[in-house]
N, CA and C atoms as an extended XYZ file, in Angstrom:
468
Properties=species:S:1:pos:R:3:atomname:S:1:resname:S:1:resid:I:1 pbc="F F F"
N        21.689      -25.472      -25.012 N   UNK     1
C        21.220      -25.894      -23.698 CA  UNK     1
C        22.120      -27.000      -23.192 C   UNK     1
N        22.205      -26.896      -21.818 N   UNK     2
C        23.211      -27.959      -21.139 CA  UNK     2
C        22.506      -29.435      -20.998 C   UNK     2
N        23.127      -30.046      -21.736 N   UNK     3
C        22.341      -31.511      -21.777 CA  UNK     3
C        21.966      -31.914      -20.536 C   UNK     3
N        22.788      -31.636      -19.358 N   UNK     4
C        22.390      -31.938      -17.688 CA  UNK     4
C        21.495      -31.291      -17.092 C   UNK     4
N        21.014      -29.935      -17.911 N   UNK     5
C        20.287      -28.932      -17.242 CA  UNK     5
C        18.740      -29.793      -17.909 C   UNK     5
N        18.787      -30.639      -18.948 N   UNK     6
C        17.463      -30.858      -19.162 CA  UNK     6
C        16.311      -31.946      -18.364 C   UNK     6
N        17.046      -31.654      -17.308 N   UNK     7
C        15.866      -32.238      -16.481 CA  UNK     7
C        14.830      -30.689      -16.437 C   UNK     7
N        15.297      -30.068      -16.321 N   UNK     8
C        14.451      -28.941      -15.769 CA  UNK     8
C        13.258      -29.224      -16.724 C   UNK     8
N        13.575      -29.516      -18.183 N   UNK     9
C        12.305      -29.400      -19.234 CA  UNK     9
C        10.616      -30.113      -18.582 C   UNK     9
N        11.414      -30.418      -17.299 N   UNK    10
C         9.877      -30.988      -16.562 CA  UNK    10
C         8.860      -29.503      -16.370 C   UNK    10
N         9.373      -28.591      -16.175 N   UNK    11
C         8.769      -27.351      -16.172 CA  UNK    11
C         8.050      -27.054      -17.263 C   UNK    11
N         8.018      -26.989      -18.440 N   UNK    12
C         7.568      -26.512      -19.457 CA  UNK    12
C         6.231      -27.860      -19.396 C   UNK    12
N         5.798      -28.953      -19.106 N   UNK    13
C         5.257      -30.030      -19.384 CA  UNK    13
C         3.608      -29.918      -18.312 C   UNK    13
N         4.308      -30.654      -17.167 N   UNK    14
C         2.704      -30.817      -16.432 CA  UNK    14
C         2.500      -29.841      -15.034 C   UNK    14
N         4.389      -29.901      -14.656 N   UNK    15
C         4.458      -28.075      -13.675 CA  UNK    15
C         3.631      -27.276      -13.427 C   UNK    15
N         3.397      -27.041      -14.676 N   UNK    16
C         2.684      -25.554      -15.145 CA  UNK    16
C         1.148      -26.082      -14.123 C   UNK    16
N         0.142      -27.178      -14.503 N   UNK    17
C        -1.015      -27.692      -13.761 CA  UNK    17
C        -0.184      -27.416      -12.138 C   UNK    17
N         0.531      -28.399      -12.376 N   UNK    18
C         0.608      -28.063      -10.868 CA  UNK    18
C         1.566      -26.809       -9.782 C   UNK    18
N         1.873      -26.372      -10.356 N   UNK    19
C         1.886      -25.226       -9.983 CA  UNK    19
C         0.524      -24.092       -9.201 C   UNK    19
N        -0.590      -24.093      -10.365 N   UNK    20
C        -1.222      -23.713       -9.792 CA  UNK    20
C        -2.416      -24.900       -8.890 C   UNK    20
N        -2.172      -26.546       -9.094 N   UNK    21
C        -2.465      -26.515       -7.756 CA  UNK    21
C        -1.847      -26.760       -6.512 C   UNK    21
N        -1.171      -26.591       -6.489 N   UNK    22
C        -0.463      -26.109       -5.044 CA  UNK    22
C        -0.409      -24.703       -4.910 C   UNK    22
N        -1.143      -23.981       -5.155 N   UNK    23
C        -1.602      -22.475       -5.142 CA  UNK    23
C        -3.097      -22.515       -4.417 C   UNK    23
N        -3.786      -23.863       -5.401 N   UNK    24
C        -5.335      -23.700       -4.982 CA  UNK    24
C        -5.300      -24.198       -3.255 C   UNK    24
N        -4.327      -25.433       -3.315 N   UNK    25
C        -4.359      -26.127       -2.437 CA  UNK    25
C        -3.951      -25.560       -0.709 C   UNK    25
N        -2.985      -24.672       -1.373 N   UNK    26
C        -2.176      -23.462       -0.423 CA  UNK    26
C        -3.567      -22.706        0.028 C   UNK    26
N        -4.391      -22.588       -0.657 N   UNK    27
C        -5.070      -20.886       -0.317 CA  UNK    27
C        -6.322      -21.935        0.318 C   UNK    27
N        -6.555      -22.987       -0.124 N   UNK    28
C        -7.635      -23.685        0.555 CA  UNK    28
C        -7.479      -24.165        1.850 C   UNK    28
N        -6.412      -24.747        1.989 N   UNK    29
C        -5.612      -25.239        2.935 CA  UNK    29
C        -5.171      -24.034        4.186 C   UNK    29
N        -5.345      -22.695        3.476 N   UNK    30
C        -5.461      -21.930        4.806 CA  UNK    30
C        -6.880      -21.041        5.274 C   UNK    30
N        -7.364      -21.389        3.795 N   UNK    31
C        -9.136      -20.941        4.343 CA  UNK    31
C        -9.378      -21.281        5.560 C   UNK    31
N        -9.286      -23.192        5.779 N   UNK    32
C       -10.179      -23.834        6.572 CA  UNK    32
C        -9.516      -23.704        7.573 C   UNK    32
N        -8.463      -22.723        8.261 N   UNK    33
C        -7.982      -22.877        9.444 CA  UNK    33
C        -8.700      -21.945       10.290 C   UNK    33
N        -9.024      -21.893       11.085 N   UNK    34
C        -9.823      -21.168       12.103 CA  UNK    34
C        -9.291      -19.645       12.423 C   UNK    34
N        -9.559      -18.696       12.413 N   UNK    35
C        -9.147      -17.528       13.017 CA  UNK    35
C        -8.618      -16.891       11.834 C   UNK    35
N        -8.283      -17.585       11.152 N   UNK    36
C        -8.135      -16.492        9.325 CA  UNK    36
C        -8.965      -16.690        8.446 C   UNK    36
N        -8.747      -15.066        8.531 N   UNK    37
C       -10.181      -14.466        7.336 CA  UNK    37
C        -9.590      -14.442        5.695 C   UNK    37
N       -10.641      -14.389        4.886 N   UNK    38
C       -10.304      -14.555        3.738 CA  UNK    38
C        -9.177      -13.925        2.997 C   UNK    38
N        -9.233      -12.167        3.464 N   UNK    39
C        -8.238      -11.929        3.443 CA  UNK    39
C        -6.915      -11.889        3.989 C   UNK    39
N        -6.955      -12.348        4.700 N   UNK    40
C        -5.656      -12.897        5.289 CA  UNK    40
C        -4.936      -14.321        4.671 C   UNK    40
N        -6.063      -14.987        4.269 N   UNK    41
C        -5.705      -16.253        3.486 CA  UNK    41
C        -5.574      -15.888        2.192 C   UNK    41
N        -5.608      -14.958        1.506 N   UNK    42
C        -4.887      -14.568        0.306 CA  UNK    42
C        -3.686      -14.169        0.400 C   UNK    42
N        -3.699      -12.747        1.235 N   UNK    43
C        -2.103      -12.400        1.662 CA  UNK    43
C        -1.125      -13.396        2.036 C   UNK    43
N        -1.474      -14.184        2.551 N   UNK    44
C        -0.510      -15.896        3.182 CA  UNK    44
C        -0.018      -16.454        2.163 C   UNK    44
N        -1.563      -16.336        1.159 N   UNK    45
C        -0.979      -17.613       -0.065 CA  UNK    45
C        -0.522      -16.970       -0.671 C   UNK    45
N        -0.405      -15.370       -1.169 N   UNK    46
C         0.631      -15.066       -2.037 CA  UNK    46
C         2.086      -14.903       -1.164 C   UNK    46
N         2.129      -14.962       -0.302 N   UNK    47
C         3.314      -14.628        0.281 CA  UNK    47
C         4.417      -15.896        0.525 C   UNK    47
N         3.400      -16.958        0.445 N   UNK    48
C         4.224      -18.003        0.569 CA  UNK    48
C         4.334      -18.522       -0.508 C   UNK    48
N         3.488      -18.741       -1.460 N   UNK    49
C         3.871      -18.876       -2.787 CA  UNK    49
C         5.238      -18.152       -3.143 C   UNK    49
N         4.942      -16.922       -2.931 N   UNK    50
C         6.484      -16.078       -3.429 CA  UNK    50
C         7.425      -16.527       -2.761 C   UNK    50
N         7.642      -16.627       -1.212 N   UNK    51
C         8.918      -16.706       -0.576 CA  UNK    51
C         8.997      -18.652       -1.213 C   UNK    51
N         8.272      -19.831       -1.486 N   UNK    52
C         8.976      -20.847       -2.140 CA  UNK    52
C         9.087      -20.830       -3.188 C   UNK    52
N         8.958      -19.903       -3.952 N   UNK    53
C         9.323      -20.049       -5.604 CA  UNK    53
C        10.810      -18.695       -5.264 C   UNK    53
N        10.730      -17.938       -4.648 N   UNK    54
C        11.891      -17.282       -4.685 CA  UNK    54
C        13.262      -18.331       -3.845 C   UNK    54
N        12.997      -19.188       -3.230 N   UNK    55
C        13.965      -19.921       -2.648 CA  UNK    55
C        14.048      -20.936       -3.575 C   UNK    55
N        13.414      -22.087       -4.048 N   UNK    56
C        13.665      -22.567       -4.982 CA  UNK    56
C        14.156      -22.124       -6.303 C   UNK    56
N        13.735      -21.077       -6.842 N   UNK    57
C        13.809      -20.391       -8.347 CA  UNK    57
C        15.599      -20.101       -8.171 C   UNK    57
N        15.527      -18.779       -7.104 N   UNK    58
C        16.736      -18.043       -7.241 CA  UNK    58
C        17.492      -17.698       -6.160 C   UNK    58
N        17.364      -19.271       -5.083 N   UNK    59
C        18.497      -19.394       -3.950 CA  UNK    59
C        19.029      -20.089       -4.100 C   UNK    59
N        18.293      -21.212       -4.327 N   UNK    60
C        19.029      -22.277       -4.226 CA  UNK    60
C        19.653      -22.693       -5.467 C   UNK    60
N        21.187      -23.260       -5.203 N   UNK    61
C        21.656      -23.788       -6.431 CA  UNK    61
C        21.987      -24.615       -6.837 C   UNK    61
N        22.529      -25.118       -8.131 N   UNK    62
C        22.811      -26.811       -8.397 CA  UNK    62
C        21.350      -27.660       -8.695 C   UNK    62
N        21.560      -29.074       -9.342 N   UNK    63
C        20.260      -28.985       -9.642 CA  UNK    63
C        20.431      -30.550       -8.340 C   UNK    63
N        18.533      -30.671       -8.382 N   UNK    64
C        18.163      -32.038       -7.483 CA  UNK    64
C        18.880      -33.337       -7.315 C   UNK    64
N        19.487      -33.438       -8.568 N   UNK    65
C        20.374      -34.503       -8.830 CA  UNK    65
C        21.428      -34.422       -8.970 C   UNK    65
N        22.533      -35.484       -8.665 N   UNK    66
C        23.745      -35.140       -9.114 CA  UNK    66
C        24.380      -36.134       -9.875 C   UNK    66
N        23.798      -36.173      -10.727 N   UNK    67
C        24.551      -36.663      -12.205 CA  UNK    67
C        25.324      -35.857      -13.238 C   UNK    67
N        25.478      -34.809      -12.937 N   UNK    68
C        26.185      -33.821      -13.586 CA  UNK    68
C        27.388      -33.598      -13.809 C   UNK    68
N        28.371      -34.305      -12.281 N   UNK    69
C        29.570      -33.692      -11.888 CA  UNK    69
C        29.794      -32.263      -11.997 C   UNK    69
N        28.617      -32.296      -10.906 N   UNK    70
C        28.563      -30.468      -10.179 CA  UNK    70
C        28.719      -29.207      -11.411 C   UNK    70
N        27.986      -29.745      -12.882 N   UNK    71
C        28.407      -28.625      -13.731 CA  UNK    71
C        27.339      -27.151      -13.662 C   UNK    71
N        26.554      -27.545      -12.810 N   UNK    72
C        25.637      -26.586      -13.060 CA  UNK    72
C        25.514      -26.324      -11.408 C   UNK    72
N        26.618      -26.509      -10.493 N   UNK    73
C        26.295      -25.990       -8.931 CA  UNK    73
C        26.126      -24.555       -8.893 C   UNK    73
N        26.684      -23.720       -9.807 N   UNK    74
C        26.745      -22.363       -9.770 CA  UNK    74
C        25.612      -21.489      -10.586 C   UNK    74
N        24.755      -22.183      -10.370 N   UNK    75
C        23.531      -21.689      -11.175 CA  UNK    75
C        22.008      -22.468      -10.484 C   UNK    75
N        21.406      -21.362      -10.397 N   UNK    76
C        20.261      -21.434       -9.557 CA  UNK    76
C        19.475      -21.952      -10.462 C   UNK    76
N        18.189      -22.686       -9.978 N   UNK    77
C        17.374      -23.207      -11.178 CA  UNK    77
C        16.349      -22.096      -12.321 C   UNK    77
N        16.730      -20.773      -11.497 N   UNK    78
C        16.246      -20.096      -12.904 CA  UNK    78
C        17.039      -19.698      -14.112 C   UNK    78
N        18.031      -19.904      -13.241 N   UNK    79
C        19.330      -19.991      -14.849 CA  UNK    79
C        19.219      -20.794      -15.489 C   UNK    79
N        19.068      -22.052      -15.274 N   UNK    80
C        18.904      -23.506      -15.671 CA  UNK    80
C        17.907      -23.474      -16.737 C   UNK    80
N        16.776      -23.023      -16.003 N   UNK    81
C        15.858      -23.567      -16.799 CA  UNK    81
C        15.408      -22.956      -18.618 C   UNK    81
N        15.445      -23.900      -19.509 N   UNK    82
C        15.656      -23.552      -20.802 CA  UNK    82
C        16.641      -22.932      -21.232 C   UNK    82
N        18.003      -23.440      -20.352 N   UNK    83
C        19.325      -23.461      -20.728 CA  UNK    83
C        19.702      -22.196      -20.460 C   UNK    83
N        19.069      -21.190      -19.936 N   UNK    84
C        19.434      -19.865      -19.582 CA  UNK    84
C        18.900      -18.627      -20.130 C   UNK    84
N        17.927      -19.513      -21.186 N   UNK    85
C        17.292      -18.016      -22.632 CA  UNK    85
C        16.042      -17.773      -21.744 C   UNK    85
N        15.924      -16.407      -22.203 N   UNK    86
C        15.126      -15.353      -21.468 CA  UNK    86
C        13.687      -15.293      -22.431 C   UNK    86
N        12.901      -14.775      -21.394 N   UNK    87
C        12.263      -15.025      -22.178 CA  UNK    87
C        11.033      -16.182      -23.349 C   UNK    87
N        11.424      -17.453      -22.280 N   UNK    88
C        10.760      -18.810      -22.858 CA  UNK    88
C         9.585      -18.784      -22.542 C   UNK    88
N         8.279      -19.494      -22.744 N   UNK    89
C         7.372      -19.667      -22.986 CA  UNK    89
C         7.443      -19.895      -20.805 C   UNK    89
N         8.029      -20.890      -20.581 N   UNK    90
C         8.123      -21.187      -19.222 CA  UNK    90
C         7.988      -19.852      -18.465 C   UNK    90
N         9.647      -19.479      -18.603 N   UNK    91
C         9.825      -18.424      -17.839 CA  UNK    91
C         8.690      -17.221      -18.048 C   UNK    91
N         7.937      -16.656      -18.751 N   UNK    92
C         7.001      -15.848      -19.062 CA  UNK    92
C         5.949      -16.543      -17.781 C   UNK    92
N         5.288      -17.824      -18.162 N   UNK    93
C         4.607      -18.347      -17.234 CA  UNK    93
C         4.816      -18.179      -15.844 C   UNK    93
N         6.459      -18.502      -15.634 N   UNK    94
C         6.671      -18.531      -13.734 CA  UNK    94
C         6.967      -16.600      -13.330 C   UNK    94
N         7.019      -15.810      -14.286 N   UNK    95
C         6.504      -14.384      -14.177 CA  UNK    95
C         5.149      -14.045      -13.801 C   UNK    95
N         4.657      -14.536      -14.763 N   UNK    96
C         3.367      -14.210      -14.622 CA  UNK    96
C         2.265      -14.313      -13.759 C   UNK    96
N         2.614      -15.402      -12.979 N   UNK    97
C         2.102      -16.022      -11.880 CA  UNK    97
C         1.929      -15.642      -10.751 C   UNK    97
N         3.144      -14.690      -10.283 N   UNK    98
C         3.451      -13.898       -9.105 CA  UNK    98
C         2.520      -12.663       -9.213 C   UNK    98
N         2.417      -12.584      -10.645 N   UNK    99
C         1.565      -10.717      -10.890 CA  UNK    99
C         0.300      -11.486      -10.788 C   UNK    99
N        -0.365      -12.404      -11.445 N   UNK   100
C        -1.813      -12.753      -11.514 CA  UNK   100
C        -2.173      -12.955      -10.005 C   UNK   100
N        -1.458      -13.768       -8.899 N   UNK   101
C        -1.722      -13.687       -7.245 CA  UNK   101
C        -1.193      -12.382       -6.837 C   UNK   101
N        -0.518      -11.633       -6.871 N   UNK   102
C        -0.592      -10.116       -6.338 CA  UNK   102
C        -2.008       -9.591       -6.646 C   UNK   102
N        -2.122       -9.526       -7.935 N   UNK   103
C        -3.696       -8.898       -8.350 CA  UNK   103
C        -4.925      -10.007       -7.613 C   UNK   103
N        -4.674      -10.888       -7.565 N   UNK   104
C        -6.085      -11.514       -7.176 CA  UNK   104
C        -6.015      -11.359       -5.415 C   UNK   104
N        -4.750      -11.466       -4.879 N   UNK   105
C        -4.794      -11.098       -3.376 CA  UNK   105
C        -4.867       -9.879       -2.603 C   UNK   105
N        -4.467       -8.678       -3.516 N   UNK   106
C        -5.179       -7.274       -3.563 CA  UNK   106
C        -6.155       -6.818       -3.915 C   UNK   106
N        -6.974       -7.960       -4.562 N   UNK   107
C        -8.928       -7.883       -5.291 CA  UNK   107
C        -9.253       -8.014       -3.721 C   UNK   107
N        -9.047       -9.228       -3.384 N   UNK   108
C        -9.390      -10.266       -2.300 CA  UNK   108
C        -9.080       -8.901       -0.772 C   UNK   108
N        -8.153       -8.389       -0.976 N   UNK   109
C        -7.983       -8.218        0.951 CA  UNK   109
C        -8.959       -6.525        0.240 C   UNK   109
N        -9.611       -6.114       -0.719 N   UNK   110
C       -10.583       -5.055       -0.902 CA  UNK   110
C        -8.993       -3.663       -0.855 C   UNK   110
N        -8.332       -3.979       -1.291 N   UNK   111
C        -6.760       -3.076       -1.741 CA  UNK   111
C        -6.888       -2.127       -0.390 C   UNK   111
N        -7.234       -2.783        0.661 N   UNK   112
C        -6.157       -2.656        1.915 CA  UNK   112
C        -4.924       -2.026        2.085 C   UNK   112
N        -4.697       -1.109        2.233 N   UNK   113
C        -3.039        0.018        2.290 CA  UNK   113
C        -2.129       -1.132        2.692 C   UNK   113
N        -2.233       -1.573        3.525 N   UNK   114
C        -1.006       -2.501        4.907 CA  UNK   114
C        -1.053       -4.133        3.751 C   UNK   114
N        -2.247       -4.375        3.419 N   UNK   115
C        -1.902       -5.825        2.769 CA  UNK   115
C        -1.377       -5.534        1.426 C   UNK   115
N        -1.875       -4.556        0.977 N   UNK   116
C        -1.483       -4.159       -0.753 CA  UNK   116
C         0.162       -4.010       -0.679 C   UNK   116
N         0.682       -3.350        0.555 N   UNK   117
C         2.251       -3.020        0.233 CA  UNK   117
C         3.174       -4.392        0.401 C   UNK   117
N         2.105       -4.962        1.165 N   UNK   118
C         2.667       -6.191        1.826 CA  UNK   118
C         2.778       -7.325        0.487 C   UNK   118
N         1.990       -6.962       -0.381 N   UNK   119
C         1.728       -7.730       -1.108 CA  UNK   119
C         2.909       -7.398       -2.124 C   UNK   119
N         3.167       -6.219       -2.535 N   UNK   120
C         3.731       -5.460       -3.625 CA  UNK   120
C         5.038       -5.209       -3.276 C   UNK   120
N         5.220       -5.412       -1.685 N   UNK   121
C         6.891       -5.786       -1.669 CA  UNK   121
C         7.538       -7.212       -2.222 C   UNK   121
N         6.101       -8.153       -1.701 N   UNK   122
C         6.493       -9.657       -1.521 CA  UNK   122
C         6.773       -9.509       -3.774 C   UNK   122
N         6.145       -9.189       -4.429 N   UNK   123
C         5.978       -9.116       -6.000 CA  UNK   123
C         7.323       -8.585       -6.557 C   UNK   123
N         7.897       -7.159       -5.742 N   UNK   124
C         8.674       -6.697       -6.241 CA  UNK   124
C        10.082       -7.619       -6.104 C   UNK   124
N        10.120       -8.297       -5.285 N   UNK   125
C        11.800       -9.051       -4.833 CA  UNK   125
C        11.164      -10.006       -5.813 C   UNK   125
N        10.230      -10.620       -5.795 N   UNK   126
C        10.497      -11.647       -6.697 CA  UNK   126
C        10.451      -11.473       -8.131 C   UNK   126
N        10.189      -10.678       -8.976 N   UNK   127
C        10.148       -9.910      -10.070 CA  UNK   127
C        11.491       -9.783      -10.441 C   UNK   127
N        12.175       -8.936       -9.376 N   UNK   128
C        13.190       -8.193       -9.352 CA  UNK   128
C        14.385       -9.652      -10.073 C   UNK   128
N        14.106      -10.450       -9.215 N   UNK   129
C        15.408      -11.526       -9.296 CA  UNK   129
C        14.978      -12.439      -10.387 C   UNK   129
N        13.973      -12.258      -11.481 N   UNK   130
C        13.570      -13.313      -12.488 CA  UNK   130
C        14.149      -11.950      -13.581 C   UNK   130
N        14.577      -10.896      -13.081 N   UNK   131
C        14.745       -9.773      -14.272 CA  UNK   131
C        16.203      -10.407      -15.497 C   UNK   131
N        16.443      -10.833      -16.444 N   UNK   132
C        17.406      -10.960      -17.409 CA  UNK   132
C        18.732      -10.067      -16.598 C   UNK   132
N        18.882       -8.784      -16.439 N   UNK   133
C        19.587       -8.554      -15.764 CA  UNK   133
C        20.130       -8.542      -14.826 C   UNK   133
N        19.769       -9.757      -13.788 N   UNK   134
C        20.214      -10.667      -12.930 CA  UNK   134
C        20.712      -11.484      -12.820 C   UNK   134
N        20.737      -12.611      -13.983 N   UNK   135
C        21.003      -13.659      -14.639 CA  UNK   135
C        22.586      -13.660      -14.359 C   UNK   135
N        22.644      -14.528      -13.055 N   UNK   136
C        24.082      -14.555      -12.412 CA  UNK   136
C        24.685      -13.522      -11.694 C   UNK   136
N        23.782      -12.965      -11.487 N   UNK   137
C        24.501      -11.543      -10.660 CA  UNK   137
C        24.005      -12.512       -8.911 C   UNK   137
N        25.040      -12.113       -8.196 N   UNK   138
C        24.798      -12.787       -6.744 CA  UNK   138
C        24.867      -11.582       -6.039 C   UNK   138
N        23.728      -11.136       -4.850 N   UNK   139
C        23.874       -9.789       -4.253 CA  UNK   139
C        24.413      -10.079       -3.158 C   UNK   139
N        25.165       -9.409       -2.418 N   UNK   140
C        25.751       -9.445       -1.155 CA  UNK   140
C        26.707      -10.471       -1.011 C   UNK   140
N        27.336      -11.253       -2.153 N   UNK   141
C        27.803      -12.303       -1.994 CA  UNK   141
C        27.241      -13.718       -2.079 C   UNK   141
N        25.885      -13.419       -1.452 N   UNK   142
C        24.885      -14.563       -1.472 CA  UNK   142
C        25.145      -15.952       -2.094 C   UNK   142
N        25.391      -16.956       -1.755 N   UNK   143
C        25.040      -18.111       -2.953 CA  UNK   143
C        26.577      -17.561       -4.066 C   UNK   143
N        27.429      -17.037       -3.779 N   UNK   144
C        28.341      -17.143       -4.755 CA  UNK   144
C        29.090      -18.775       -4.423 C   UNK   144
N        29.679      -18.800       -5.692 N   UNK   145
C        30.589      -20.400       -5.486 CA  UNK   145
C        32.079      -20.010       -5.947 C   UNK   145
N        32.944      -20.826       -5.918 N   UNK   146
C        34.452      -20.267       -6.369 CA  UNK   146
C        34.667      -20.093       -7.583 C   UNK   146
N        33.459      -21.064       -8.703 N   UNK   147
C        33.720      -21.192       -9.638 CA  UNK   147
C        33.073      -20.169      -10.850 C   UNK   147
N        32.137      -18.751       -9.642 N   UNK   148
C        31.120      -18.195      -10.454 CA  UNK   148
C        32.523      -16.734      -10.787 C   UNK   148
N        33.600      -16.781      -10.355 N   UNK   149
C        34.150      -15.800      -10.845 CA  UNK   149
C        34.923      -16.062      -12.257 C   UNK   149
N        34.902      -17.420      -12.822 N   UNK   150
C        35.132      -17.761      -13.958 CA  UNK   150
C        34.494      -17.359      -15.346 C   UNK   150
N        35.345      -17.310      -16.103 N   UNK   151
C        34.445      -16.881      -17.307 CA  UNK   151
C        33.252      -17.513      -17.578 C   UNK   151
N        31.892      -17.056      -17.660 N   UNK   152
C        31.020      -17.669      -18.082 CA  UNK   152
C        30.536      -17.531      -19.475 C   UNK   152
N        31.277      -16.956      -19.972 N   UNK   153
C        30.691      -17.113      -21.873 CA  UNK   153
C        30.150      -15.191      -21.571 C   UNK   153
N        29.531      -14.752      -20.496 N   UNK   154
C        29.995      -13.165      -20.834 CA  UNK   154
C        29.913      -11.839      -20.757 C   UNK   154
N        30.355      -10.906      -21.195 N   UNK   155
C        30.892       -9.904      -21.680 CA  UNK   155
C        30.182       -8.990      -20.528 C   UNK   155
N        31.209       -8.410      -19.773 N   UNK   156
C        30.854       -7.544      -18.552 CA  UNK   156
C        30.970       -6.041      -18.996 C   UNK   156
């Protein structure tokens, strides 16, 4: 593991609590708004849950700080986190999370055709880009840096 990358180890610690509350807080926080119904305030909160954990997780890159001397700009914080191994106790967790609110926001909208797909697209992109076989792959160019065509340790 990259000694600079271990800030991330904040994830594995008290994250995890809050994670899901800013989930509770998200879905409560759009209960009480007027003119949306319950199910609609599920579909919201999983959708926005997904689109900021997919922008944070696996857009954005480099980490919060820069004490590093930019060694880790070319790596999104799901590379980062637990040095890049697949598979950690974490990463299982920030998987799992996306499937447990798909299922509870497709309980919730009564599996609705239009919210269920809506739901199961928003699941599939983010799934898709936590897959091991992503792990540095940049699509469309996206978020590439000059330095990601360098050897990274491997084997293509």
């Amino acid at each position: 593991m990259h000694s600079t990358a271990a800030w991330s180890s904040w994830i594995a610690t008290g994250a995890w609590i809050a994670n899901i509350c800013v989930i509770v807080l998200l879905r409560f926080g759009l209960a009480v708004l007027p003119g949306i119904s319950t199910e609609a305030s599920w579909t919201l909160t999983n959708l926005g849950y997904n689109a900021a954990t997919f922008l944070m997780f696996h857009w954005m890159s480099g980490t919060p700080f820069n004490h590093n001397q930019n060694e880790l700009d070319g790596m999104t914080l799901w590379e980062q986190i637990d040095g890049g191994a697949q598979f950690t106790p974490t990463k299982k967790y920030l998987t799992a999370v996306p499937i447990f609110m798909f299922l509870l926001s497709t309980h919730y909208t009564h599996y609705d055709a239009t919210t269920f797909t809506i739901n199961l697209i928003s699941l599939i992109i983010v799934l898709i880009a936590k897959l091991p076989v992503m792990h540095r792959v940049r699509l469309f160019g996206f978020n590439k840096h000059d330095h990601d065509d360098e050897d990274d340790g491997h084997d293509d």
